[in-house]
PyMOL commands that place a pseudoatom at each C-alpha (Angstrom):
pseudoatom trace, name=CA, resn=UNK, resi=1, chain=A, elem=C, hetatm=0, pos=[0.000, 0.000, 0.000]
pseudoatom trace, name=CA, resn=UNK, resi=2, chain=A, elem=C, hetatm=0, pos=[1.588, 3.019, -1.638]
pseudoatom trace, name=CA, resn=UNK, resi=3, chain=A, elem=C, hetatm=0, pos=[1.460, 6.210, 0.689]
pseudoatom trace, name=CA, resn=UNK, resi=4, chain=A, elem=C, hetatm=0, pos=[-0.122, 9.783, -1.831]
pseudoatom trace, name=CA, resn=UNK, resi=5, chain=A, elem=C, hetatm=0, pos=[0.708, 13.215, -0.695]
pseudoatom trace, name=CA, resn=UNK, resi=6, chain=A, elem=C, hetatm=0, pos=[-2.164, 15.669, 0.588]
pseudoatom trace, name=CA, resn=UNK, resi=7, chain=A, elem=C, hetatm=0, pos=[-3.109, 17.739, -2.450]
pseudoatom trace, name=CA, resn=UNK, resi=8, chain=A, elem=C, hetatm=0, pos=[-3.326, 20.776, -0.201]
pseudoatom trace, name=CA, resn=UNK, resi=9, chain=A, elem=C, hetatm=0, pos=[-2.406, 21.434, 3.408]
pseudoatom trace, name=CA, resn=UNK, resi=10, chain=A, elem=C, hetatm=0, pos=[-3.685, 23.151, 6.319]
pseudoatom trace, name=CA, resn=UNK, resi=11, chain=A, elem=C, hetatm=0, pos=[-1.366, 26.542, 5.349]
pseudoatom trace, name=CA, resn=UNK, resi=12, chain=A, elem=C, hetatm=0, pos=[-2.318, 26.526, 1.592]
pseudoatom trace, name=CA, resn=UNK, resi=13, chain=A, elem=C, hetatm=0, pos=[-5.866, 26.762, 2.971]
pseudoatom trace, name=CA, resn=UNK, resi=14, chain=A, elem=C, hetatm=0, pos=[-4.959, 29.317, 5.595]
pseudoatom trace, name=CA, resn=UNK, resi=15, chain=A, elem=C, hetatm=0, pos=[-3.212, 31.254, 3.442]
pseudoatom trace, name=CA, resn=UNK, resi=16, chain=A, elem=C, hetatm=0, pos=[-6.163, 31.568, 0.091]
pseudoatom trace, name=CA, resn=UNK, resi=17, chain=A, elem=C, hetatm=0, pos=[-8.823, 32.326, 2.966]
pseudoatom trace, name=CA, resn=UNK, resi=18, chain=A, elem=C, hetatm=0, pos=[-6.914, 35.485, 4.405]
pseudoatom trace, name=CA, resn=UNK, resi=19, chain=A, elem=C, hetatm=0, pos=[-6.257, 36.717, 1.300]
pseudoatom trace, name=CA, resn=UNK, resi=20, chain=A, elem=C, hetatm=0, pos=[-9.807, 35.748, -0.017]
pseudoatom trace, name=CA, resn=UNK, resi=21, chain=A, elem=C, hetatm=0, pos=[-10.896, 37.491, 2.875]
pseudoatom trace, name=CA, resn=UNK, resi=22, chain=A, elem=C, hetatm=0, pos=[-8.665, 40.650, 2.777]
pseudoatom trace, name=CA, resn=UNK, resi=23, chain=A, elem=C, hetatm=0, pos=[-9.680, 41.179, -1.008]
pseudoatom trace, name=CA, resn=UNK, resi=24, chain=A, elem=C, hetatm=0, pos=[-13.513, 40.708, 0.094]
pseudoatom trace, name=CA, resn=UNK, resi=25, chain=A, elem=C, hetatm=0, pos=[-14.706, 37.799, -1.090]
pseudoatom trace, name=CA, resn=UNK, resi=26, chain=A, elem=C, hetatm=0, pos=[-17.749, 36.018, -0.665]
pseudoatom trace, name=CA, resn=UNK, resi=27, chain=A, elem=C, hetatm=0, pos=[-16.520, 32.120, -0.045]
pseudoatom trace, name=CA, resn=UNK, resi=28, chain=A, elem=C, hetatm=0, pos=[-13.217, 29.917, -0.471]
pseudoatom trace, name=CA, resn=UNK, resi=29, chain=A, elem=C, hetatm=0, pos=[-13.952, 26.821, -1.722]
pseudoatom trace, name=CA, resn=UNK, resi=30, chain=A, elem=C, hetatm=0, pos=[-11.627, 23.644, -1.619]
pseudoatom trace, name=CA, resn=UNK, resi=31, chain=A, elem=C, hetatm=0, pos=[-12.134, 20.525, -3.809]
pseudoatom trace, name=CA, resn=UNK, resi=32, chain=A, elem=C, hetatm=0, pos=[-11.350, 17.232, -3.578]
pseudoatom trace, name=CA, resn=UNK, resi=33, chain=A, elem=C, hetatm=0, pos=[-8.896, 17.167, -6.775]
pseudoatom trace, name=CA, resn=UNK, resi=34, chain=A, elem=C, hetatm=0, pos=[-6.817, 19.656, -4.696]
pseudoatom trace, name=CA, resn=UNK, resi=35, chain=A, elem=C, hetatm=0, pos=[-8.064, 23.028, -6.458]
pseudoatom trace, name=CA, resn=UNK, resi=36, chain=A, elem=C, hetatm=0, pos=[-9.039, 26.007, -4.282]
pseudoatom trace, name=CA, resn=UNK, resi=37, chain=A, elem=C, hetatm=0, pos=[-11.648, 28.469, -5.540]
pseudoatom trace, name=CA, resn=UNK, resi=38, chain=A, elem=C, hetatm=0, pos=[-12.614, 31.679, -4.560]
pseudoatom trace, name=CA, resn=UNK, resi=39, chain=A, elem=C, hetatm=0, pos=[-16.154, 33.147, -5.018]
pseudoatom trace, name=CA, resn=UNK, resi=40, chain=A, elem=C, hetatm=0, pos=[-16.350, 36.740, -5.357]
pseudoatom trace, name=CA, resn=UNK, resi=41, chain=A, elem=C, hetatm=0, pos=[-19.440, 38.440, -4.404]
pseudoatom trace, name=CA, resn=UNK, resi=42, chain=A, elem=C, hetatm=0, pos=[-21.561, 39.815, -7.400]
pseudoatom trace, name=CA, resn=UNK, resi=43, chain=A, elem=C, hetatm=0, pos=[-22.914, 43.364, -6.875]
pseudoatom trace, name=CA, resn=UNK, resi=44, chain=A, elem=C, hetatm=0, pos=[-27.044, 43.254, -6.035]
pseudoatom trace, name=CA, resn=UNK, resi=45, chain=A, elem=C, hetatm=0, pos=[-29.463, 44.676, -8.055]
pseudoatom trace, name=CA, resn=UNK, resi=46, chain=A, elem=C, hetatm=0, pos=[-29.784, 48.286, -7.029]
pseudoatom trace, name=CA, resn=UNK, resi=47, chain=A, elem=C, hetatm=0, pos=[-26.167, 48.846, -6.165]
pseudoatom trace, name=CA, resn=UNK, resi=48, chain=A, elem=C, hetatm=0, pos=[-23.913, 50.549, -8.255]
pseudoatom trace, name=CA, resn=UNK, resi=49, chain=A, elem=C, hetatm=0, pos=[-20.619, 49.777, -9.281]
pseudoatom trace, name=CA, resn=UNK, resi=50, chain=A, elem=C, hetatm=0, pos=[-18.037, 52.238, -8.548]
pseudoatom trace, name=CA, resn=UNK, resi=51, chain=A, elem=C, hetatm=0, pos=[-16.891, 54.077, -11.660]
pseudoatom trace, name=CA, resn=UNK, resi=52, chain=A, elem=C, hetatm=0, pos=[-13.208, 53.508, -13.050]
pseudoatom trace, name=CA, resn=UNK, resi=53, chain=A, elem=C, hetatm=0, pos=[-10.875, 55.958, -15.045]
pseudoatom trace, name=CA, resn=UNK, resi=54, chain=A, elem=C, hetatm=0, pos=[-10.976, 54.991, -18.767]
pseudoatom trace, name=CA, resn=UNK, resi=55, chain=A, elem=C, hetatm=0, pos=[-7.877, 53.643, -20.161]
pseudoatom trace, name=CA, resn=UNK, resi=56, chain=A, elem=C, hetatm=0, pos=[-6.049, 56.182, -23.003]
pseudoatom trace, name=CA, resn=UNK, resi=57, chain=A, elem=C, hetatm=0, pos=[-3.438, 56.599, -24.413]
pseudoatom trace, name=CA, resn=UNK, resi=58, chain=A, elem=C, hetatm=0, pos=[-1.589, 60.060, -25.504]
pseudoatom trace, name=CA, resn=UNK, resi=59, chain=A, elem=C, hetatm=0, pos=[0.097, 59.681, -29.002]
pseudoatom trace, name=CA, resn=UNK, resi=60, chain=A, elem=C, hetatm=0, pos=[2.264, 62.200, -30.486]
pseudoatom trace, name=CA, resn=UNK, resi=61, chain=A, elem=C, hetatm=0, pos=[1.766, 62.300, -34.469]
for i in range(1, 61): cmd.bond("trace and resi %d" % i, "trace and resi %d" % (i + 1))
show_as sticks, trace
zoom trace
């Protein structure tokens, strides 16, 4: 009887739910094949998302 590594450990779990958290997302998911997902909350109906700076560019002809 062969002995497999853990796909994930304790700290790589640690570590994607702090920064999940710290970014402000909704859930961390982990999955059995080893793959961590993180769920990011969509914005409700009736809120607004915050406006952002269009991207340019200056060019000199």
């Amino acid at each position: 009887m062969s002995k497999t590594s853990a796909r994930f450990n304790l700290a790589d779990i640690s570590r994607a739910t702090k920064a999940a958290k710290a970014e402000g997302a909704a859930a961390v998911e982990v999955l059995p094949d080893g793959t961590i997902r993180i769920v990011i909350s969509e914005p409700q109906y009736g809120e607004k998302p915050e406006p952002t700076e269009p991207k340019h560019r200056d060019f000199k002809l």
